[in-house]
C-alpha positions in Angstrom: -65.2 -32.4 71.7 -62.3 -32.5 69.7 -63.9 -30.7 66.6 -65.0 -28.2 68.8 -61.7 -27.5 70.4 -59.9 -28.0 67.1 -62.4 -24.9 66.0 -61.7 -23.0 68.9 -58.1 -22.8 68.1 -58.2 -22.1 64.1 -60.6 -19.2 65.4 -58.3 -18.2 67.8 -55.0 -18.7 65.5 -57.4 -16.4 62.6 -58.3 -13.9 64.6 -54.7 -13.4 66.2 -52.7 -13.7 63.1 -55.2 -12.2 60.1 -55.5 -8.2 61.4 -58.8 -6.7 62.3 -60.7 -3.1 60.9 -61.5 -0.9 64.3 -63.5 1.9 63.9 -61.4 4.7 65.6 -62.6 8.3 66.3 -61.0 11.5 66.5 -62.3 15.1 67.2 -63.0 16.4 64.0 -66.3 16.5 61.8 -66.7 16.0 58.7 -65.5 13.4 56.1 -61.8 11.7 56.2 -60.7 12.6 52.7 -57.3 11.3 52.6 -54.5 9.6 55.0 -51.1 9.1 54.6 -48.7 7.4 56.9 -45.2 8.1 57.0 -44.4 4.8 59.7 -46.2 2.5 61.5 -47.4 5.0 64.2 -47.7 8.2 63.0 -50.1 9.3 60.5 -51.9 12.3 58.6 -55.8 12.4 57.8 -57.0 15.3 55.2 -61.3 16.0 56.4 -64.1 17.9 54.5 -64.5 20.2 57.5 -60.9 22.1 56.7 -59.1 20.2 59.2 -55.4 17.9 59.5 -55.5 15.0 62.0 -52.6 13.5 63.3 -52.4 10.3 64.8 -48.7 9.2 66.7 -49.7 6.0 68.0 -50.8 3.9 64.7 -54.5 5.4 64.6 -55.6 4.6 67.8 -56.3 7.9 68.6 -56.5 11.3 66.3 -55.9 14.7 67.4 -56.5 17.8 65.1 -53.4 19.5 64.1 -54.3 22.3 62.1 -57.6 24.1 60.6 -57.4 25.1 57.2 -59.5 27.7 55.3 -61.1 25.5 53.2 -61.9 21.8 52.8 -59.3 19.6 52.1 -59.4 16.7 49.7 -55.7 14.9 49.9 -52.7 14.9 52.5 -49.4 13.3 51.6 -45.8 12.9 53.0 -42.7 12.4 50.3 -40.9 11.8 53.8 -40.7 12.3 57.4 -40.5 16.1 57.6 -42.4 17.8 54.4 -46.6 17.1 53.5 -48.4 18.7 51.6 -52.2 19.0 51.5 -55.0 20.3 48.9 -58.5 20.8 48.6 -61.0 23.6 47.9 -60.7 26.8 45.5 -56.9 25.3 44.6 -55.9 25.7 48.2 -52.6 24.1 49.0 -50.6 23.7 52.8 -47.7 22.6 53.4 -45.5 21.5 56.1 -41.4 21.2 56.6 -41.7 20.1 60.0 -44.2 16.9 60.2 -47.3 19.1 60.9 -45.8 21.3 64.1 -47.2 24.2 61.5 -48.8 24.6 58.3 -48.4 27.0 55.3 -51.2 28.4 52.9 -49.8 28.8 50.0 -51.2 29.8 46.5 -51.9 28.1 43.5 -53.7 30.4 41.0 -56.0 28.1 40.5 -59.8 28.4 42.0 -60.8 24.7 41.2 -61.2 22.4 43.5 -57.5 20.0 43.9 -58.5 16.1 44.6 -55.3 14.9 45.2 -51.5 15.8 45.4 -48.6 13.4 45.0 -44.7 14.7 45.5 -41.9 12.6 44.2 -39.2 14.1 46.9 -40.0 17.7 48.7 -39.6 19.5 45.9 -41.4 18.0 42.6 -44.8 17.5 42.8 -48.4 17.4 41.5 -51.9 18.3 41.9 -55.1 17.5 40.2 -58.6 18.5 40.6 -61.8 19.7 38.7 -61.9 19.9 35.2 -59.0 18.5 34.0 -56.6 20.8 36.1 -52.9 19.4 36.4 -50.3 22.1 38.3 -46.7 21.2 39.1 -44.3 22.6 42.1 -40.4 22.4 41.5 -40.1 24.1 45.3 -41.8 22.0 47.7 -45.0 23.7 47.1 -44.4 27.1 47.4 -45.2 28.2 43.5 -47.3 26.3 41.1 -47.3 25.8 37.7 -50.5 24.7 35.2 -50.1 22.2 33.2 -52.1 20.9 30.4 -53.7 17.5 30.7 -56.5 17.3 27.7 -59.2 16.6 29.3 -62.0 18.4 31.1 -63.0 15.4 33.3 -62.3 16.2 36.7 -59.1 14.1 38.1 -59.3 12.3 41.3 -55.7 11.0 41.6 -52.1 11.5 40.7 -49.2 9.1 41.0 -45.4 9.2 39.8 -43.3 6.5 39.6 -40.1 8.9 39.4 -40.1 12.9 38.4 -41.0 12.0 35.0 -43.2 8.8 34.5 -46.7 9.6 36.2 -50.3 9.0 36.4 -53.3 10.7 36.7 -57.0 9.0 36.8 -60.4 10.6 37.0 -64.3 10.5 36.4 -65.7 8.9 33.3 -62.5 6.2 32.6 -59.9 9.3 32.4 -56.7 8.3 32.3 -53.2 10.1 31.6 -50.1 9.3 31.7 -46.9 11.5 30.8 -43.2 10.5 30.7 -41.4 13.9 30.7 -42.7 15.5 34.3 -46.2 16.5 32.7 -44.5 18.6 30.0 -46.8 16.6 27.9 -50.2 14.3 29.3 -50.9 11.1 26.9 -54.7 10.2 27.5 -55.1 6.6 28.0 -57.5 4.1 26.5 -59.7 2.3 29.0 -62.9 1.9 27.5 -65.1 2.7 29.9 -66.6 6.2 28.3 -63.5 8.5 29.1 -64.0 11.6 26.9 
């Protein structure tokens, strides 16, 4: 009796201290793409099906927030007020106001973006299809290419600061650059990167 009661209480102590995965649903279709978080309640999800979800109660429930004109790949927040979104044909939105309203804005770029990553709410980066890097110095509303060496499509971007940053993709790609993207090193890490 005692071993069973002992149990009892390590499975009650687990399950109340370890946290649990809860499927949660929301009204869009499609595939969740990205999510950011900029707190512990209120979030941004990024779907296939051109739409931003926005959860203000930790993700237990999602509301749409905006429907884009094409599908959307990545959704991030440098900070509580500006995000930025990308996805299809080089489409970027963005956002000074936590998502009350969303901008289109242009790129130049018809490949697909994978993922954007903004160092404040001014600097940032996309990536995408075929070894497309672009650059914003104005919170999104212009963009800049920039070269990155490869034509492996690139799946994520990351910067530690405006100048040191990241960028993986398909095949092993990997770049990194130490002067804002002015100039992408390619990585070695030998698995098949070309």
């Amino acid at each position: 009796m005692k071993k069973l009661l002992l149990s009892a209480c390590i499975s009650l102590f687990s399950l109340t201290t370890f946290g649990q995965w809860a499927p949660q649903s929301s009204t869009a279709t499609g595939v969740v793409t990205g999510m950011h978080f900029i707190n512990s309640l209120t979030g941004f999800a990024s779907t296939s099906s051109d739409s931003i979800l926005y959860t203000n109660n930790g993700g237990n429930t999602w509301t749409m927030q905006y429907v884009a004109s094409n599908g959307l790949d990545d959704i991030y927040f440098p900070d509580g007020l500006n995000g930025f979104a990308c996805g299809v044909n080089g489409s970027v939105y963005t956002t000074t106001n936590t998502g009350s309203t969303w901008t289109p804005r242009t790129t130049g770029q018809g490949n697909t973006l994978e993922s954007i990553f903004f160092v404040d709410p001014s600097t940032g980066w996309a990536v995408g299809v075929s070894g497309t890097i672009l650059k914003s110095v104005n919170g999104g509303v212009s963009w800049s290419p920039q070269t990155s060496g490869t034509a492996n499509t690139l799946t994520d971007v990351f910067f530690l600061d405006a100048n040191t940053g990241y960028a993986v993709g398909i095949l092993g790609t990997a770049l990194q650059t130490t002067n804002g993207g002015a100039n992408w090193t390619i990585l070695t890490t030998g698995s098949g990167a070309s």
